[in-house]
C-alpha positions in Angstrom: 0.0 0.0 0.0 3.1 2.0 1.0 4.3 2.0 -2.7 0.8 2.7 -4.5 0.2 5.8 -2.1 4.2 6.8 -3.2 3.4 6.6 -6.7 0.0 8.5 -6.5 1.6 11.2 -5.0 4.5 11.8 -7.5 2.0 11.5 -10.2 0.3 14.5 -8.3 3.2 16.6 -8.1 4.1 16.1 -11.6 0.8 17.1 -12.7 1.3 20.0 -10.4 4.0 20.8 -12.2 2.9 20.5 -15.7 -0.2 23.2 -14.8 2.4 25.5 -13.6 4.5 25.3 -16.3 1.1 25.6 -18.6 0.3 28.5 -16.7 3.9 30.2 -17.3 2.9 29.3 -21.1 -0.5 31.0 -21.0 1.0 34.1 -19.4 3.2 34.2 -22.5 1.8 33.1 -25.4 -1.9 33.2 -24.6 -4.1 30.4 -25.2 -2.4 26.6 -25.1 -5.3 24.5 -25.5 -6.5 26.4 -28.2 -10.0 26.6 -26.9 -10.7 30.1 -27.8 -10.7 31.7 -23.8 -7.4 33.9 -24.1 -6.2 35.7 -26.9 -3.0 34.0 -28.9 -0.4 37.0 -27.9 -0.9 38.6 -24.5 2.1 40.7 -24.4 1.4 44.4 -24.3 4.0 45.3 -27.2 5.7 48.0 -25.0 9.3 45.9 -25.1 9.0 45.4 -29.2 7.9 49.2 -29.1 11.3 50.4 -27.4 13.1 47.9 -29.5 11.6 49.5 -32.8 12.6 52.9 -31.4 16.0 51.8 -30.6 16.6 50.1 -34.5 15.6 53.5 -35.3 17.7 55.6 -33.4 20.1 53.1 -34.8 19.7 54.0 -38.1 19.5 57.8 -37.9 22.8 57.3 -35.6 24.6 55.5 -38.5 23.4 57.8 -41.3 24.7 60.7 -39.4 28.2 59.3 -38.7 28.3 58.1 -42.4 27.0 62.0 -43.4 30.5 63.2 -42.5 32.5 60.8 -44.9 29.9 61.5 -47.7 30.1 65.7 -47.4 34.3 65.3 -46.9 34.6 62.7 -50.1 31.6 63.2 -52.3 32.1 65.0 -55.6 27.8 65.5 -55.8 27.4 66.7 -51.9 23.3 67.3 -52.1 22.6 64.2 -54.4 25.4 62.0 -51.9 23.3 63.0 -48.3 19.9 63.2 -50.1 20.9 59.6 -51.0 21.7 58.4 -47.5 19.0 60.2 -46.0 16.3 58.7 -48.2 17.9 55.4 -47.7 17.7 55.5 -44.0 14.4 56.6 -44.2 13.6 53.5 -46.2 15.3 51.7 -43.7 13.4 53.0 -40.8 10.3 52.4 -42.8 11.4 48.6 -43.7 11.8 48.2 -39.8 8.4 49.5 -39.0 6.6 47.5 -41.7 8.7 44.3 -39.9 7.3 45.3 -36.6 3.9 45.3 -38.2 4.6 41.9 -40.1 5.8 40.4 -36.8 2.5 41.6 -35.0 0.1 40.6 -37.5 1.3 36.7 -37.9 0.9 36.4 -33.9 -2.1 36.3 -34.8 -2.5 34.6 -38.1 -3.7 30.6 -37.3 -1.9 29.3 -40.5 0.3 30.1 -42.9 2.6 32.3 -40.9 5.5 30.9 -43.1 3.8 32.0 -46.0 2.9 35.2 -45.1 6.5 36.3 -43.7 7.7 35.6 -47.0 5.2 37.5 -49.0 6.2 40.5 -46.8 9.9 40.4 -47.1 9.7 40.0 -50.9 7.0 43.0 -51.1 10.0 44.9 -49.5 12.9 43.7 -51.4 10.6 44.7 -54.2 9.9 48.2 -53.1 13.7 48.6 -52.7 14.5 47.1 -55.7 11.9 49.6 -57.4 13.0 52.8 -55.8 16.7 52.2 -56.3 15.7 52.0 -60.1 13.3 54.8 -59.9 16.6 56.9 -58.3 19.4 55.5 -60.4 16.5 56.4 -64.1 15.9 60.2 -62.4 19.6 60.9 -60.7 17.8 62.9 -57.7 20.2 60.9 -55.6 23.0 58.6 -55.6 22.0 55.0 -55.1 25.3 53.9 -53.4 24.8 56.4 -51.0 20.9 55.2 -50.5 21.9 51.7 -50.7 24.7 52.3 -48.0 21.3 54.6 -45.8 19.5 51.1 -46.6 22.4 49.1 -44.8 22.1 51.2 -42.0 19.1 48.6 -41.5 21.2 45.7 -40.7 23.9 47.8 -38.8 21.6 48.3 -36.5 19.9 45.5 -35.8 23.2 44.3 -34.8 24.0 46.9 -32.3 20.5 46.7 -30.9 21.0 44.0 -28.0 24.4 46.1 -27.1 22.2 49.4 -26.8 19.4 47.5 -25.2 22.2 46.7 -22.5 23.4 49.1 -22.4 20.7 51.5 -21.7 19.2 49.1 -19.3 22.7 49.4 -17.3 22.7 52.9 -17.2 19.1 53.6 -16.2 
């Protein structure tokens, strides 16, 4: 009897433990049985908000440092900065239009795969259309708005270093 009562009661605590852990899950992603009762994504966006702002503070950072080289070295000064600036502004918009992508497809039900895709070729196509559009008008240089556009990827990669290192100094 000793050994059924033993057994009975680390089947209890392991169910214990699975509803916490299915709580934890709930409080994160939102509804784990898929019955309908909590909403897929319950975070409040506040954390992807500040990261946003930060990939764009990013961005305008890096366009201004990369201003300096473009006035000192540029034969075309207004075409060279009008070039970066419009690519960083591309940039900033490719980010928010990620952010939006991102939010939608938590809640999508299927086909978030698909849909991901869809958006990142819709803004490889945009980019691919504008640099034409610039390099058939010569408004701006499109190295310089390509190198604005790159300013994209620089920052996401100093993002987690300026999330740490705001969060240290606050």
């Amino acid at each position: 009897m000793g050994y059924l009562r033993r057994q009975t009661q680390l089947l209890h605590r392991e169910l214990e433990i699975m509803d916490e852990e299915d709580s934890l899950i709930d409080d994160v992603i939102g509804d784990a049985e898929g019955d309908g009762n909590n909403p897929v994504y319950k975070g409040d966006g506040k954390a992807a908000d500040r990261t946003l702002l930060i990939l764009v503070l990013g961005i305008a950072a890096y366009v201004l440092i990369l201003s300096v080289p473009v006035l000192i070295f540029s034969s075309d000064k207004l075409k060279g900065e009008l070039g970066l600036i419009s690519g960083g502004i591309y940039a900033a918009l490719m980010a928010l239009h990620m952010r939006y992508t991102i939010e939608k497809n938590l809640y999508r039900e299927r086909g978030h795969r698909a849909y991901s895709v869809w958006n990142s070729i819709l803004r490889m196509t945009v980019l691919v259309v504008i640099l034409a559009l610039t390099a058939w008008s010569g408004w701006a240089n499109v190295y310089t708005m390509m190198a604005g556009v790159f300013g994209l990827k620089i920052s996401a990669y100093l993002t987690p270093y300026l999330q740490r290192f705001i969060k240290h100094n606050n």
